[in-house]
Wavefront OBJ file of the C-alpha trace (Angstrom):
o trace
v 244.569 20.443 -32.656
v 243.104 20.641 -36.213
v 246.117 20.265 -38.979
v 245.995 23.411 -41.331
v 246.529 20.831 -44.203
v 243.567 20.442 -47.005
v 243.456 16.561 -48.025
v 241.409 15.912 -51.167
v 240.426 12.491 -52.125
v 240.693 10.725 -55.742
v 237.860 9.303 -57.278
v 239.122 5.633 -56.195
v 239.992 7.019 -52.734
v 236.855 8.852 -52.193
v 234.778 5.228 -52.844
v 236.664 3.273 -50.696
v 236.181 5.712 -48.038
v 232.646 5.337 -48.492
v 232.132 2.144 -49.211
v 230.871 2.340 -52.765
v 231.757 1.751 -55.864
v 233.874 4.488 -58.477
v 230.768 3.520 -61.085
v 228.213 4.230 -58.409
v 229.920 7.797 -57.618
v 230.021 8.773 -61.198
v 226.240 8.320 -61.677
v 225.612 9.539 -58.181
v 227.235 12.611 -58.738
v 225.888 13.125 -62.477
v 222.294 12.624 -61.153
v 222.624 15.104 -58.486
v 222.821 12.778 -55.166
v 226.086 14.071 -54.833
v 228.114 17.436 -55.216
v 230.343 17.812 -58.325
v 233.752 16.970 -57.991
v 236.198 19.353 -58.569
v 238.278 18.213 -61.700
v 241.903 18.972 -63.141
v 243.195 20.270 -66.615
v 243.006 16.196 -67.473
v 239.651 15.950 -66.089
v 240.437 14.104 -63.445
v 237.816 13.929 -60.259
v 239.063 15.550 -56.767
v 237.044 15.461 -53.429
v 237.693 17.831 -50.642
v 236.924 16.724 -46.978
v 234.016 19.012 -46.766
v 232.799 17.424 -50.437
v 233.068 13.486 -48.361
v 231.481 14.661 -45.647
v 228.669 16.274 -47.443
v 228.472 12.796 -49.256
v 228.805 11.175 -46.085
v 226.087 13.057 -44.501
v 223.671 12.894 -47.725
v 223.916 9.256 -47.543
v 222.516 8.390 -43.991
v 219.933 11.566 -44.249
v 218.535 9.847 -46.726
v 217.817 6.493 -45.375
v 219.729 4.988 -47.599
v 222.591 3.999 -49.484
v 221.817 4.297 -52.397
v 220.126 6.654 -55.041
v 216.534 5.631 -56.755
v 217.057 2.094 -59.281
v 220.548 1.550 -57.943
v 222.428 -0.756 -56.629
v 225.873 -0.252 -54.641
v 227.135 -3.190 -56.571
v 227.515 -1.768 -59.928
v 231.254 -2.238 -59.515
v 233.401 -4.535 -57.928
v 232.832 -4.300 -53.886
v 236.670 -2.819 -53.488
v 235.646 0.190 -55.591
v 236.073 -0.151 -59.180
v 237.779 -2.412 -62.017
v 241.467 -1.335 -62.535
v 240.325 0.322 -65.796
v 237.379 2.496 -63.549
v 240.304 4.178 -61.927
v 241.418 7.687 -62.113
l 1 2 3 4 5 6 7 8 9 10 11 12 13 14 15 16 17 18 19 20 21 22 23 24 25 26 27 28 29 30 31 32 33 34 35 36 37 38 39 40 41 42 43 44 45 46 47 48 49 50 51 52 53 54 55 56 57 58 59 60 61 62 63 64 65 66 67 68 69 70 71 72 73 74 75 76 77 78 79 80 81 82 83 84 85 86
């Protein structure tokens, strides 16, 4: 049975859970590879479960995992310095 709850991710969580880096989301998302996140008053990133599996999707339809002149290890392998996180 499907819960009726609606998770949404943080910017660090949303990484880890796909295996990248918070520095290679940012870009990602500001060059188009991936959807906008929605954002709080503060300006803080959300993902919905439909926006990671969108990103999910995008990245093996692709081919890839990772956009044009980038490199998954822009940030430290665990997703981000301490000072990356929102």
């Amino acid at each position: 049975m499907k819960e009726d709850r609606h998770t949404t991710y943080k910017i660090s969580e949303a990484a880890r859970e796909l295996g990248i880096s918070i520095e290679w989301l940012r870009k990602s998302e500001a060059r188009g590879f991936f959807p906008p996140a929605l954002r709080d008053r503060n300006g803080y990133r959300y993902y919905t479960e439909e926006d990671m599996e969108r990103m999910r999707n995008r990245r093996t339809s692709r081919g890839t995992q990772e956009p044009a002149g980038e490199s998954p290890e822009v940030g430290a392998e665990s997703g981000g310095s301490e000072t990356d996180r929102e």
